[in-house]
C-alpha positions as a Python dict, from the first residue, in 0.01 Angstrom:
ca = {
    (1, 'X'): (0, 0, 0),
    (2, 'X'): (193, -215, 306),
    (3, 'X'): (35, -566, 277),
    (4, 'X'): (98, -817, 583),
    (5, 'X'): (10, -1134, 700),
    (6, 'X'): (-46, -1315, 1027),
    (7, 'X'): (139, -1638, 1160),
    (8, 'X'): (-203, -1797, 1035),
    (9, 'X'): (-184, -1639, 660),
    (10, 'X'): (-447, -1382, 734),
    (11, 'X'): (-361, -1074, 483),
    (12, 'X'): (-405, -711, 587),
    (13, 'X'): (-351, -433, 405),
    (14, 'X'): (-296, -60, 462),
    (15, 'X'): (-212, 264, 295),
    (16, 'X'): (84, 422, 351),
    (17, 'X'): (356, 708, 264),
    (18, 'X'): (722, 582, 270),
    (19, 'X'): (938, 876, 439),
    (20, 'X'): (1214, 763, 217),
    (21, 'X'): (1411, 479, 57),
    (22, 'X'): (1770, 402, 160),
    (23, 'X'): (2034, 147, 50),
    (24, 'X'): (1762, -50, -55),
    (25, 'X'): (1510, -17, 192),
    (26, 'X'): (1174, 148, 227),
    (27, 'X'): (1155, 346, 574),
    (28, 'X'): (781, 357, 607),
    (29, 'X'): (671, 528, 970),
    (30, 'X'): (471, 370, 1224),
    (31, 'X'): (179, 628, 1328),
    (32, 'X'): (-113, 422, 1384),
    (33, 'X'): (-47, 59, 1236),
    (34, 'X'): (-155, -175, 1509),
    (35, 'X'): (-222, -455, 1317),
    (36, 'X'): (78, -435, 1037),
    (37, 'X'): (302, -393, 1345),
    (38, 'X'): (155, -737, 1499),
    (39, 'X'): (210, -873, 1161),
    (40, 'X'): (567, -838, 1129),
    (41, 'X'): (653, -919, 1453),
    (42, 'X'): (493, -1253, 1389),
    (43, 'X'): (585, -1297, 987),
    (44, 'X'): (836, -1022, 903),
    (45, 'X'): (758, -1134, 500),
    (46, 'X'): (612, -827, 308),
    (47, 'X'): (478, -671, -1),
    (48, 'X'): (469, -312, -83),
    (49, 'X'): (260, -174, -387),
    (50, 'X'): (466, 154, -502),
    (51, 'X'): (282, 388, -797),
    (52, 'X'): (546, 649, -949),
    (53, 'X'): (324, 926, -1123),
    (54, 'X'): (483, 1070, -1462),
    (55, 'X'): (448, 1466, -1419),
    (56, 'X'): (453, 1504, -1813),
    (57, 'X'): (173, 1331, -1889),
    (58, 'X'): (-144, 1321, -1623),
    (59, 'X'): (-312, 987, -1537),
    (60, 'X'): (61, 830, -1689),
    (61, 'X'): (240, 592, -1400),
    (62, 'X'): (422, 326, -1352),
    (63, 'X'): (353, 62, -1043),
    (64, 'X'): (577, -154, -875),
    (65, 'X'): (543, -477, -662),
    (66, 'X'): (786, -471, -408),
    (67, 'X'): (852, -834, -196),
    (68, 'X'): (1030, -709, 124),
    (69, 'X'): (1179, -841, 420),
    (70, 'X'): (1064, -590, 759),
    (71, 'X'): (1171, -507, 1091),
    (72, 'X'): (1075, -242, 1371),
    (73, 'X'): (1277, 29, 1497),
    (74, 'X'): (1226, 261, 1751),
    (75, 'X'): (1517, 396, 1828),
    (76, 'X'): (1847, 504, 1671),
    (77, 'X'): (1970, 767, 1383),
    (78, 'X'): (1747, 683, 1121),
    (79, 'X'): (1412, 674, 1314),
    (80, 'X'): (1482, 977, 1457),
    (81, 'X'): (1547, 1175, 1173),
    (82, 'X'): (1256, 1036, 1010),
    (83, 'X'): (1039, 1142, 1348),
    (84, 'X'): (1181, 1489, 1284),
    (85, 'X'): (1085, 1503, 933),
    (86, 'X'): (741, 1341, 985),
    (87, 'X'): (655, 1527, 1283),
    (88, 'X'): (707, 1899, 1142),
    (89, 'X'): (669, 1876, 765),
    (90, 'X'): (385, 1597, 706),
    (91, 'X'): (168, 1512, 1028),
    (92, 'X'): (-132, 1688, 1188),
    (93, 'X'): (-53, 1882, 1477),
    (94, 'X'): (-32, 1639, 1797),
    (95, 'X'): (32, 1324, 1598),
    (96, 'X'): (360, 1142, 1660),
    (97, 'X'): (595, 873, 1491),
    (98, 'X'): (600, 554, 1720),
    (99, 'X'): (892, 355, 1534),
    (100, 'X'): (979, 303, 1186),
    (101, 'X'): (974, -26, 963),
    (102, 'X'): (1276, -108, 735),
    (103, 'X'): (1167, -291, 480),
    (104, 'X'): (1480, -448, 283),
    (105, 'X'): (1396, -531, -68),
    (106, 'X'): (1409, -881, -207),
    (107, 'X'): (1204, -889, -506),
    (108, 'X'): (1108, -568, -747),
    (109, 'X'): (801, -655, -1019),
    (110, 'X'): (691, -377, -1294),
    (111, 'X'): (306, -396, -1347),
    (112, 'X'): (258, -362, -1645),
    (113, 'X'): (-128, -267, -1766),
}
C-alpha cells in the first residue's frame, strides 16, 4: 500500500508491488499512478504499508509501517534495470514502466496484532 497526500492534506492511497529495496530504499515503479505521482511532486512525505508472509505457517505475517521520504526518476541505471525487469518478467504484454519512485526510509513501525 503507497499512501500520499496533496499540498492540501488530501490522502490517497494505492496498491502496489515494490520491484526491490536498495540501500534503504523502496524502488516502487510508476505504471499507472497519476495521482500518487502528483502527490509527491507536491508533498514528497510518504507511508508505505509492507506485509511479509511467513511460508511455514499459512495466514502467519508480519506488517510493517514504513514513513518514507520519495522522489521520481525516469531516467538513469536503476530505473532502467527495473523497466527491464518489470517489463519482461511481471507486466501484461504492452504495458510499460513510466519512471520509478525512490522512497528513502525514515521511520520503520512493526504492527503488531
Amino acid at each position: 500500500m503507497f499512501v500520499t497526500a496533496s499540498m492540501e492534506g488530501q490522502p490517497h492511497c494505492t496498491i502496489v508491488e515494490p520491484s526491490r529495496y536498495f540501500q534503504n530504499e523502496i524502488i516502487i515503479p510508476i505504471v499507472q499512478m497519476v495521482t500518487s505521482i502528483k502527490n509527491v511532486k507536491e508533498n514528497n512525505k510518504v507511508s508505505i504499508h509492507v506485509t511479509k508472509e511467513n511460508k511455514e505457517y499459512f495466514g502467519d505475517s508480519t506488517q510493517y509501517k514504513i514513513k518514507a521520504i520519495a522522489k521520481i526518476e525516469k531516467k538513469g541505471k536503476m530505473f532502467d534495470e527495473v523497466k527491464h525487469f518489470e517489463e519482461t518478467e511481471r507486466l501484461p504484454e504492452g504495458w510499460t514502466v513510466k519512471g520509478i519512485v525512490r522512497a528513502k526510509i525514515v521511520y520503520v513501525d512493526e504492527v503488531v496484532g
